[in-house]
C-alpha positions in Angstrom: 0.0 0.0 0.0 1.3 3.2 -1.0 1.7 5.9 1.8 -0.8 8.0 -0.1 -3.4 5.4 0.0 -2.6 4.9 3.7 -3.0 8.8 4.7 -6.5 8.8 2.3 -7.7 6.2 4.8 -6.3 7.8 7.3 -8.5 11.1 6.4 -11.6 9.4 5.3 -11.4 7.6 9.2 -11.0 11.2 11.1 -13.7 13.0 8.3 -16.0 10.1 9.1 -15.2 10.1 13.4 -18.0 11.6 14.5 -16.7 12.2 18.2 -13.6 14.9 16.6 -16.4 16.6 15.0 -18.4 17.2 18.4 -15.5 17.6 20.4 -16.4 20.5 23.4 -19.7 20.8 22.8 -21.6 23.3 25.4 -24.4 20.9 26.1 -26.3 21.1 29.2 -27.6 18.6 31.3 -30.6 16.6 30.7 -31.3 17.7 26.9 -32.8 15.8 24.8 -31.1 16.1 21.1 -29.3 14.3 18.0 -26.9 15.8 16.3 -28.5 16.0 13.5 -30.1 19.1 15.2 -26.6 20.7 15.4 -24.5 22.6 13.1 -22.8 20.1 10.3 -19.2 22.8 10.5 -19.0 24.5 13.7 -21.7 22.7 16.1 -19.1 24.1 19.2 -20.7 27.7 18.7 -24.0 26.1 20.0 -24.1 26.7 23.7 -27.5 25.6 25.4 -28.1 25.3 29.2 -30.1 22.0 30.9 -33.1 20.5 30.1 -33.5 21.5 26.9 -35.7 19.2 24.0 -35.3 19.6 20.7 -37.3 18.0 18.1 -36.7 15.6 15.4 -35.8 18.0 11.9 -34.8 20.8 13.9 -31.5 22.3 13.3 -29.6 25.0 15.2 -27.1 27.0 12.8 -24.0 28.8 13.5 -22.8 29.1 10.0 -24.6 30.8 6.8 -23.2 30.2 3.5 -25.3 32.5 1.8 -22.5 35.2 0.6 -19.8 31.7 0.1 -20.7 31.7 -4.3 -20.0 35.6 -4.1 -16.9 36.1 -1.8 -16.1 32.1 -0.9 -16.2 33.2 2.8 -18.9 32.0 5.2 -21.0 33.9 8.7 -19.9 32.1 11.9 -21.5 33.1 14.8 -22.7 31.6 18.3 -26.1 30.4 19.2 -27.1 30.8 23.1 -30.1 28.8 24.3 -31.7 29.2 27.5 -32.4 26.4 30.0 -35.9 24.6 29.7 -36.4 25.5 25.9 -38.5 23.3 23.6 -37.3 24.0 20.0 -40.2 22.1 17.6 -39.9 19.6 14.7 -38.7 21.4 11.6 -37.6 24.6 13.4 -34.5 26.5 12.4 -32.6 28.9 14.4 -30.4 31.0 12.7 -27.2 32.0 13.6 -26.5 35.0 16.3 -29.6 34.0 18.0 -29.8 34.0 21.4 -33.3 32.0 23.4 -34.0 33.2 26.5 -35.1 30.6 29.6 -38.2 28.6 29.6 -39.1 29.2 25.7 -41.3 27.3 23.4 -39.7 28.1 19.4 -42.9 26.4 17.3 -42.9 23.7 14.9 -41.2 24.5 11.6 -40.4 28.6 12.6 -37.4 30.4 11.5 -36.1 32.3 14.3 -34.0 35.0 12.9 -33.7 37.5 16.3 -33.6 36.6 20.0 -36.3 35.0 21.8 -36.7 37.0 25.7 -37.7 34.6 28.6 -40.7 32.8 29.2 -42.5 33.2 25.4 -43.3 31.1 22.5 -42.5 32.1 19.2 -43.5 30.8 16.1 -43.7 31.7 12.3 -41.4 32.3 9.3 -40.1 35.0 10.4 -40.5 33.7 14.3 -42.4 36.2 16.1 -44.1 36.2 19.9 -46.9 34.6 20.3 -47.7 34.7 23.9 -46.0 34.0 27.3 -45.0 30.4 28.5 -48.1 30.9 31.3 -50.4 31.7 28.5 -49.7 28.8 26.7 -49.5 26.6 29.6 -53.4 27.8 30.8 -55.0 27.8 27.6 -53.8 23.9 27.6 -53.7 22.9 31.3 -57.0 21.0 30.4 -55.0 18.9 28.0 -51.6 17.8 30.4 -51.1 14.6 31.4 -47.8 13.5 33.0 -45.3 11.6 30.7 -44.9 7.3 31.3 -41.1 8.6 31.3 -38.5 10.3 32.7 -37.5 13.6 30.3 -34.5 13.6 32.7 -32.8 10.4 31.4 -32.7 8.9 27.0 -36.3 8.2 25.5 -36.6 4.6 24.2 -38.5 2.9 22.4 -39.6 0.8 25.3 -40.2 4.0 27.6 -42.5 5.0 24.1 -44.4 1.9 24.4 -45.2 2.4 27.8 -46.3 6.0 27.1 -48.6 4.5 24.5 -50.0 2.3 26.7 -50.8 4.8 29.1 -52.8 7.3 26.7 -54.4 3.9 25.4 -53.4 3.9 21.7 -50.8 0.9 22.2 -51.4 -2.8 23.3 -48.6 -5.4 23.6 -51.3 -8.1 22.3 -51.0 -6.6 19.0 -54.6 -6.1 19.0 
């Protein structure tokens, strides 16, 4: 084997090594996340505080490319998120933003400026909605307490069970 051939592999093994790529992250504790919902170039810009969720086809950007086919360079900035923020499927946070504590960003928004504590926003261009009390009253009737623990990984089983509970699942495949 040529040394060339041995430094491709070599390359293609670190490009491919996910754990370089998310080396330091700023992740609280207790968030639920994939990294799929982080930055694919500089996910370390992202810093979010504990007990965060985010959704399934969300994605939190600290790069823009949009100027790269005009002057090759690209927009790196830092994203802050707040602790107790529920980012929903689709969403996109841009970057620069900063999400205050206790937020709700809704499903499929594009948040473009900075979310203050305690509201939901949604829309493309995100904008406020209500407060986090609002939103919590006008569905209180509607609450039930999860099967599982948000504080520890969501599994399929803990799914299942969660099912069960509201009634829409049975393990006799009936």
């Amino acid at each position: 084997m040529t040394l060339m051939k041995l430094v491709k592999i070599v390359l293609r093994k670190i490009n491919n090594d996910t754990s370089i790529k998310y080396k330091n992250l700023r992740i609280g504790k207790n968030c639920q996340y994939s990294l799929d919902n982080l930055d694919g170039i500089a996910p370390q810009l992202i810093k979010m505080g504990d007990s965060c969720v985010i959704a399934p086809k969300a994605v939190i950007l600290t790069h823009d490319a949009c100027l790269l086919p005009s002057t090759g360079k690209y927009i790196f900035k830092e994203v802050i998120i707040g602790n107790r923020v529920f980012i929903g499927y689709g969403a996109v946070i841009m970057p620069g933003v900063k999400i205050g504590d206790d937020c709700v960003i809704g499903s499929n928004s594009v948040v473009t400026k900075d979310v203050p504590s305690a509201c939901v926003y949604a829309g493309i261009p995100a904008k406020h909605i209500c407060s986090l009390t609002e939103l919590q009253d006008k569905n209180s009737e509607n609450l039930s307490v999860a099967a599982f623990d948000w504080e520890t990984e969501i599994t399929p089983e803990k799914i299942v069970l969660q099912q069960e509970k509201l009634g829409v699942h049975n393990n006799n495949g009936k």
